[in-house]
C-alpha positions in Angstrom: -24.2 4.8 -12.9 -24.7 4.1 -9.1 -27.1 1.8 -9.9 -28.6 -0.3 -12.9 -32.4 -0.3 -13.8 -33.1 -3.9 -13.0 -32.4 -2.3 -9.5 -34.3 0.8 -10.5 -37.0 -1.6 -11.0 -36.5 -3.6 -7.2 -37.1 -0.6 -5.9 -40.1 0.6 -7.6 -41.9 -2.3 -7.1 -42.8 -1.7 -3.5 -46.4 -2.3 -2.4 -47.4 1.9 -2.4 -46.0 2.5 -6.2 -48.1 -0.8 -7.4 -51.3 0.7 -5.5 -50.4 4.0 -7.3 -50.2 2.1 -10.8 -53.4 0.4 -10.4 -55.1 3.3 -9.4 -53.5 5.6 -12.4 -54.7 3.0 -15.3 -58.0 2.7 -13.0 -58.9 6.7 -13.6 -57.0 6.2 -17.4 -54.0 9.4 -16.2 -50.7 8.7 -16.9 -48.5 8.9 -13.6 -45.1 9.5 -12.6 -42.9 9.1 -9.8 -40.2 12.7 -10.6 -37.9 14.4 -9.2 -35.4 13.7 -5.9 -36.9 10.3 -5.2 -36.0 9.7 -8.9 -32.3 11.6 -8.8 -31.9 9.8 -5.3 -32.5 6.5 -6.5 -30.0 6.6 -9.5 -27.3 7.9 -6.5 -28.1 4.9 -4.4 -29.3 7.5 -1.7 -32.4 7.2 0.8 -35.3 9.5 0.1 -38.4 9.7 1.8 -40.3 12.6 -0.2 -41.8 10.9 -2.9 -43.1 13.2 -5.3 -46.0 11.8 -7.9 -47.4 13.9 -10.8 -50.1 12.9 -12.7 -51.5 13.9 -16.4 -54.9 15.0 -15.5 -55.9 15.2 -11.4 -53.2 14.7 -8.7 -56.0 15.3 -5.9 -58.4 12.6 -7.9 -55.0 10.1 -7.6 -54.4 10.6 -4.2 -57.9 10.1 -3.0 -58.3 7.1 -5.1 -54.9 6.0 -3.8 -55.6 6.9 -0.1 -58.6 4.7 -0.6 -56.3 1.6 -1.7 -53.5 1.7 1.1 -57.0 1.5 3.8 -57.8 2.7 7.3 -54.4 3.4 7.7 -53.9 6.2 5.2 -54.3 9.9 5.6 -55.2 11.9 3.5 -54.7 16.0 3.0 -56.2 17.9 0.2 -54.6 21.7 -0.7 -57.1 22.6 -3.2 -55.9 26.1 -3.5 -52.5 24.3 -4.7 -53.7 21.2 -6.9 -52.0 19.3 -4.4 -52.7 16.6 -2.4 -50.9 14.3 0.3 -51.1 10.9 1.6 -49.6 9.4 4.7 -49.2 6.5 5.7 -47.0 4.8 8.7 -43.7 6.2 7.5 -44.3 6.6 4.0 -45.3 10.1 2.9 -46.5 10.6 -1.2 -47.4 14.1 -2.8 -49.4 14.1 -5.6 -49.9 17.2 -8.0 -51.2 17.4 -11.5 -49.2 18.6 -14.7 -48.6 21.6 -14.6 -47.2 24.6 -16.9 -45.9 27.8 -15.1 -45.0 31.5 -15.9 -44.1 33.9 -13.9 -44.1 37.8 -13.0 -41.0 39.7 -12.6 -41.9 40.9 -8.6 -43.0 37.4 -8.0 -41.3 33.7 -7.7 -45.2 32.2 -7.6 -45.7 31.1 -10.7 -49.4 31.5 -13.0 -50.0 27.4 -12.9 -52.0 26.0 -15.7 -52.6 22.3 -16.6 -49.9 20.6 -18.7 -48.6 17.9 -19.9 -45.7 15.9 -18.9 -43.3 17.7 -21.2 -44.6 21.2 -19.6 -44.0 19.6 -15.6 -40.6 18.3 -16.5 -39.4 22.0 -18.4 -40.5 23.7 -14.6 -38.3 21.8 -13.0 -35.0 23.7 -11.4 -32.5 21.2 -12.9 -31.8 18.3 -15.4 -31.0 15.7 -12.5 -34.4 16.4 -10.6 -36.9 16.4 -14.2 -36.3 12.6 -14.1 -39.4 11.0 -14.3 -40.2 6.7 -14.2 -43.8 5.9 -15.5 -45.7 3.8 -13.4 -49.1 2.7 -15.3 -48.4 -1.0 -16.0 -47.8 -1.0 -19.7 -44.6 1.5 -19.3 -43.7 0.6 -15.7 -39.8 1.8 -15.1 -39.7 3.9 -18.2 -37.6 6.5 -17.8 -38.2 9.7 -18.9 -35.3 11.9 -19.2 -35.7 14.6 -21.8 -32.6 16.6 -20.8 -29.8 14.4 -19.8 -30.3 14.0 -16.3 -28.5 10.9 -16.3 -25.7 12.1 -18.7 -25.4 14.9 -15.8 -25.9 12.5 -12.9 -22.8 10.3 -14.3 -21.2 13.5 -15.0 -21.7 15.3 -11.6 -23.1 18.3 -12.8 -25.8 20.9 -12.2 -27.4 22.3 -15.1 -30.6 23.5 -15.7 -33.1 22.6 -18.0 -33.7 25.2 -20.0 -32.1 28.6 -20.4 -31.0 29.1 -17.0 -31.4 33.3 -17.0 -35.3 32.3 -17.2 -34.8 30.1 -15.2 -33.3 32.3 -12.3 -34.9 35.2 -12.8 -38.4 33.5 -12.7 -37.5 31.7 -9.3 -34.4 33.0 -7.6 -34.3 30.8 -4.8 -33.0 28.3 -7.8 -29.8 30.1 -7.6 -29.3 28.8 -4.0 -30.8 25.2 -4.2 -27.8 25.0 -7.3 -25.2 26.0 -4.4 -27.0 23.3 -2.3 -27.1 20.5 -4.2 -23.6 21.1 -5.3 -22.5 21.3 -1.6 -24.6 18.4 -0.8 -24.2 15.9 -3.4 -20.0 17.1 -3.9 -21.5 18.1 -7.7 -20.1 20.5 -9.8 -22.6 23.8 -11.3 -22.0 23.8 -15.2 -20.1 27.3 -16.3 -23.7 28.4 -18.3 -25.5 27.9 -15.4 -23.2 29.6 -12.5 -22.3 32.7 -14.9 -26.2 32.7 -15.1 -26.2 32.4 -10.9 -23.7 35.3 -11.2 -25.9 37.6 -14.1 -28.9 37.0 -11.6 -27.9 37.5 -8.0 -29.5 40.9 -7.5 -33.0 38.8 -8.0 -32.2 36.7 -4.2 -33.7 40.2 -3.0 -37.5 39.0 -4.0 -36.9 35.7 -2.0 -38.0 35.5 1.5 -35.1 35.7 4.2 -37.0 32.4 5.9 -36.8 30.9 2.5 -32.7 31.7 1.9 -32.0 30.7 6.0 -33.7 27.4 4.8 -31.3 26.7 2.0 -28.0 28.3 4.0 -29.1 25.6 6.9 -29.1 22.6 4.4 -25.3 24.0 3.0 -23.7 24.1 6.9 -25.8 20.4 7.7 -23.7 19.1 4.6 -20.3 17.1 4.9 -18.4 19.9 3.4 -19.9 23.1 3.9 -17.2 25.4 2.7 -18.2 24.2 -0.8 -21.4 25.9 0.0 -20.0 29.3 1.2 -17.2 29.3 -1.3 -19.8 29.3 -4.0 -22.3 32.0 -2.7 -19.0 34.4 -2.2 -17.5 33.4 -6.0 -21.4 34.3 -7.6 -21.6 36.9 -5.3 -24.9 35.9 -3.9 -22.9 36.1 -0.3 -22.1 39.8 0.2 -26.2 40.3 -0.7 -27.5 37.4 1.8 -24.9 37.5 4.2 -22.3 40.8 4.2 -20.8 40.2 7.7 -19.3 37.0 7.0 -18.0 38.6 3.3 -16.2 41.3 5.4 -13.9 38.6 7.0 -12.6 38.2 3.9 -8.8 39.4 2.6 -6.1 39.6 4.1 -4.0 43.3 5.4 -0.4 43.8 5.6 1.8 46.5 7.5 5.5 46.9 8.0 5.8 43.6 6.6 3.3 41.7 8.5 0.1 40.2 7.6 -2.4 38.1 9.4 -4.7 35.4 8.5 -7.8 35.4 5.8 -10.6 35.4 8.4 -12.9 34.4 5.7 -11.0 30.9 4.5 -10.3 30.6 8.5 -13.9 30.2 9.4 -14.7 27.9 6.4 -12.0 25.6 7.9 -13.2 25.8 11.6 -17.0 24.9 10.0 -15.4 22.0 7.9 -13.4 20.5 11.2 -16.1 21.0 13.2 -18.7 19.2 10.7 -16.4 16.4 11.2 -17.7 16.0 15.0 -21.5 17.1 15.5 -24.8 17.2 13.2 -25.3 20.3 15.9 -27.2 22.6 14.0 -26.6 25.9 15.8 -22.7 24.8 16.8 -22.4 24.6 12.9 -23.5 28.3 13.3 -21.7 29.1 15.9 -18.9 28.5 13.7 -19.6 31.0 11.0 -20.2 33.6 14.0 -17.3 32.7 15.8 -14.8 35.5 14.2 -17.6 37.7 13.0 -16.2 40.8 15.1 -12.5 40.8 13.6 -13.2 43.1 10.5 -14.5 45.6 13.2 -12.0 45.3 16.1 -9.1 44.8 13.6 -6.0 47.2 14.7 -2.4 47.1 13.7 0.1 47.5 16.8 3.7 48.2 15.7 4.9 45.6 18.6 2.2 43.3 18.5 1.3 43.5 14.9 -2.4 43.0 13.9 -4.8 42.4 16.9 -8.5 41.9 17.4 -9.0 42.7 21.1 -12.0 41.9 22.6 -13.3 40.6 19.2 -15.7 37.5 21.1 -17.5 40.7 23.0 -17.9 42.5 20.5 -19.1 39.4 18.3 -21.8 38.5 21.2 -23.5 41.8 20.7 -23.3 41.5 16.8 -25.3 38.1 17.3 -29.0 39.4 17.7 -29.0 42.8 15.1 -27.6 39.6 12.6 -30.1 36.8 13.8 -32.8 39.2 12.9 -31.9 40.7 10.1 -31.6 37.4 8.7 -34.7 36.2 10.1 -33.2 33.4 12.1 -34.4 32.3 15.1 -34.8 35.2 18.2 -34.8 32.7 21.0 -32.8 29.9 22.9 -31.0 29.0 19.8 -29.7 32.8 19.3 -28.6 33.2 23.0 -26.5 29.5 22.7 -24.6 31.2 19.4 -24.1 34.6 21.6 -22.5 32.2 24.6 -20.1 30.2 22.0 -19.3 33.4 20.4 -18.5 35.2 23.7 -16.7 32.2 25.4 -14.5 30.7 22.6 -11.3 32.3 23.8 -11.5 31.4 27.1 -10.3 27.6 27.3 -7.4 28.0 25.8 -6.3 30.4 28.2 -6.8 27.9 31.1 -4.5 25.4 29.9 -1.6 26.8 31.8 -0.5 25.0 34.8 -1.1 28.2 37.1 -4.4 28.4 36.2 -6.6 28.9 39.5 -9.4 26.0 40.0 -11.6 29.4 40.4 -11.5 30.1 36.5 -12.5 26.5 35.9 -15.7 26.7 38.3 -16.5 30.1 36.1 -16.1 28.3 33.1 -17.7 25.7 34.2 -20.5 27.8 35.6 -20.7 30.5 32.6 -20.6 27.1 29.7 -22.9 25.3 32.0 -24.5 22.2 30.0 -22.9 23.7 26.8 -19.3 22.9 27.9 -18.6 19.6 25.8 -19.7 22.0 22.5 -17.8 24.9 23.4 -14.5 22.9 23.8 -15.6 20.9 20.0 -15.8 24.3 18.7 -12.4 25.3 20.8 -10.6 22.1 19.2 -12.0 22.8 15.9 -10.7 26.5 15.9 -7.3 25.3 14.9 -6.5 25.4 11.6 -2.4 26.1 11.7 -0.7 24.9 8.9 2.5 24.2 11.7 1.8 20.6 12.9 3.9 21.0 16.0 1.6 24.3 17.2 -1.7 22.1 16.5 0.1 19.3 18.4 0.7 21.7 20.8 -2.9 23.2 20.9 -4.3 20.1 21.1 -2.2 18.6 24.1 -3.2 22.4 26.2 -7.5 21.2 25.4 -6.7 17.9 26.7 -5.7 19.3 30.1 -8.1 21.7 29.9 -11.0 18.9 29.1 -9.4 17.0 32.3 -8.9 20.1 34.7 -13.2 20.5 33.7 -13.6 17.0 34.6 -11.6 17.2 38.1 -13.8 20.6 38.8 -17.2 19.2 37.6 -16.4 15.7 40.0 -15.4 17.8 42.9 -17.4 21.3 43.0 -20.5 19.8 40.9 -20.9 23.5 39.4 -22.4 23.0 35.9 -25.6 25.2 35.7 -25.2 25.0 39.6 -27.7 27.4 41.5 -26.5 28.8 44.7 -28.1 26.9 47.9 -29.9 29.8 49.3 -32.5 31.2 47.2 -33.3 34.8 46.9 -36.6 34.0 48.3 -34.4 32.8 51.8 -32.5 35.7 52.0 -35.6 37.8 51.9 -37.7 35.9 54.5 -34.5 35.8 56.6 -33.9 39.4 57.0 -37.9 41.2 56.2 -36.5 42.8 52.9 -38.3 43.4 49.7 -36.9 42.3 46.6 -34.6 44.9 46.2 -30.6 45.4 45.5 -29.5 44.0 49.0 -30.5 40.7 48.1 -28.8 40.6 45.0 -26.1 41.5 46.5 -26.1 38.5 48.8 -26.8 36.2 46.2 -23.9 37.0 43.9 -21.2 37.2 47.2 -22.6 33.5 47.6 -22.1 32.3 44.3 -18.8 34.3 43.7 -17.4 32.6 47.2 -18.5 29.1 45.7 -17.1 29.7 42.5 -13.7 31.2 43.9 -13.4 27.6 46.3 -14.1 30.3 49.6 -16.5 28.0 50.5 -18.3 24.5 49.4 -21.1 24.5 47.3 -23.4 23.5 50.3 -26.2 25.1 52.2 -25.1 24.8 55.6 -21.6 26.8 54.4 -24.1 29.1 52.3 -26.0 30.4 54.9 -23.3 30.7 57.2 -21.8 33.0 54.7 -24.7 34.9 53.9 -25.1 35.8 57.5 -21.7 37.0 58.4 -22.1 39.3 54.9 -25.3 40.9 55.7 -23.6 41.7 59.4 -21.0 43.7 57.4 -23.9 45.3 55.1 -25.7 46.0 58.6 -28.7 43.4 58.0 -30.0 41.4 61.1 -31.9 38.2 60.4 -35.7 38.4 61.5 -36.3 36.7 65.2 
């Protein structure tokens, strides 16, 4: 075991769990703390959700309890849930009553009736989050551990309480919080309870989209998130929640030649990127990166297999998936579609006859996102030859410093050209209409190409001589 009980004990004996105990033999209800605090404790991890449950009224606890910590405390009653919560500073405890559940087969909310401690710990999704340590003063540090939580703690292994077809098929979502945890705490999912992952999988369809987004986020924000995937595609649960990435899969051979499993490819570029951000939607970008190649895929007797123009075609695959997945339709979207539609391009500039002009652009078209684009660049290879990653790597590092040289000189990072549409209207009487754009994208294009500084003076002088050639005369 990570840790021994006298510790257990040390950290149970915190000011908040001894105003809990007093107020528990107080109102005469037995009280427990349960679940992850409990599981994190014995794994020597921090937690801050503390999760109470009380034999008789959680919301009568937490009031009572709410009452004890003083002016400090906050308290928030969901009476609708027999739930209540209590904040305080940076300490957060939930409190809920004992509860048994059943459930509908169209439904994953459960028919809640009061229970006993027995009936709250058999709810519970798996063996190493029913532990349960008493806190009313004559048991104080009991544990309570009906089903070998510990056993499977020292053991590494996820397994549910009770059958785990009932268990499944009355809350789906279960299936995917096993694939989490496993991913999360480097676990292991006993073979009853994945064949029972694999029997149930059809059932993710009553669980909300927001709700499976929610579990696939806290599988890429893990230290190995290819665990994660690799265990959704083996139970199947991946072609159902997620079929575009499934399609990468498998590899295709002709005349002799093959080309890479897409599938195991993107894992790898997520696990070696994971090494170097905690970036969310980079993590993302990562799964998205190579999500056009199933559809752009073409075999080329001289070339062999090719994916032209698979990061355009990816970009526009970006929104129909974000939505049909009920991710996020906003900025966060629109930076995956950039990464997805700019990954090929650095590489490509590592040649010594590369202009300074495709830097600006680069430069120009990353803007602030530059640093992550080249981190998902760097992470994006995964050859087996060390000598071509050598090689790779070497071509980003003068890339990295041709950006650097650019950026110092030409200051063109989310740069906005010096005369504003609104100048070149007042300057020659238009409207807003397609003349003005015009003149606005020859003066960015001329600053991006070197034709002239990224200055106003040069700007305007520009933007004069190229209305003369368009026949525009500046307003006395």
């Amino acid at each position: 075991m990570y840790i021994s009980e006298e510790e257990i004990l040390v950290h149970i004996s915190a000011k908040h769990f001894r105003i809990i105990s007093e107020a528990a033999d107080e109102l005469g209800v037995e009280a427990y703390v349960i679940g992850g605090y409990v599981r994190d404790l014995f794994l020597n991890r921090s937690s801050k959700d503390i999760d109470v449950v009380a034999v008789g009224s959680g919301i009568e606890l937490a009031k009572s309890v709410a009452r004890k910590l003083g002016k400090g405390a906050h308290l928030s009653v969901f009476k609708n849930f027999g739930t209540a919560q209590v904040k305080a500073g940076d300490l957060e405890l939930e409190f809920v009553g004992a509860r048994k559940e059943s459930y509908s087969h169209d439904s994953r909310k459960p028919i809640v009736e009061d229970g006993t401690l027995e009936d709250d710990q058999n709810r519970r999704d798996f063996t190493i989050n029913a532990l349960a340590l008493c806190l009313n003063r004559e048991r104080y540090g009991e544990l309570v551990d009906p089903f070998g939580g510990l056993d499977d703690l020292e053991d590494l292994t996820i397994r549910t309480p009770l059958d785990p077809d009932i268990t499944f098929s009355d809350d789906p979502l279960r299936m995917m919080r096993a694939i989490r945890f496993a991913t999360q705490l480097g676990f292991f999912i006993a073979p009853t309870t994945f064949d029972a992952i694999v029997r149930n999988r059809e059932r993710i369809s009553i669980i909300s989209k927001e709700r499976i987004v929610d579990e696939l986020n806290k599988i890429i924000m893990s230290p190995k998130p290819s665990i994660g995937f690799d265990l959704l595609d083996k139970c199947g649960l991946l072609e159902l929640i997620f079929p575009e990435l499934c399609a990468l899969k498998g590899v295709e051979t002709k005349e002799g030649i093959g080309h890479k499993d897409n599938f195991a490819h993107t894992l790898m570029v997520l696990d070696r990127l994971s090494r170097t951000t905690d970036n969310l939607w980079l993590r993302w970008s990562a799964l998205f990166h190579d999500i056009a190649k199933p559809v752009t895929k073409r075999f080329d007797p001289r070339l062999g297999w090719t994916f032209h123009n698979h990061n355009f075609v990816g970009e526009k695959m970006v929104p129909g998936i974000f939505r049909k997945m009920k991710l996020p339709m906003n900025e966060k979207m629109k930076y995956v579609q950039k990464m997805v539609s700019l990954h090929m391009r650095p590489i490509a500039l590592s040649d010594e006859e590369v202009t300074d002009s495709a830097i600006r652009r680069l430069l120009f078209d990353a803007g602030d996102d530059i640093d992550d684009l080249m981190k998902l660049c760097e992470a994006d290879i995964t050859s087996k030859r060390p000598e071509k990653v050598r090689r790779f790597l070497e071509n980003y590092r003068k890339v990295r410093e041709k950006l650097a040289d650019i950026e110092e000189k030409d200051r063109v990072r989310n740069f906005q050209p010096p005369v504003s549409g609104e100048e070149i209207m007042a300057t020659f009487a238009l409207p807003p209409s397609r003349p003005v754009g015009v003149l606005k994208e020859a003066i960015k294009n001329a600053i991006l190409d070197g034709v002239i500084p990224n200055e106003y003076e040069a700007a305007r002088l520009f933007m004069l001589e190229q209305a003369g050639r368009m026949g525009l005369k500046p307003v006395e």
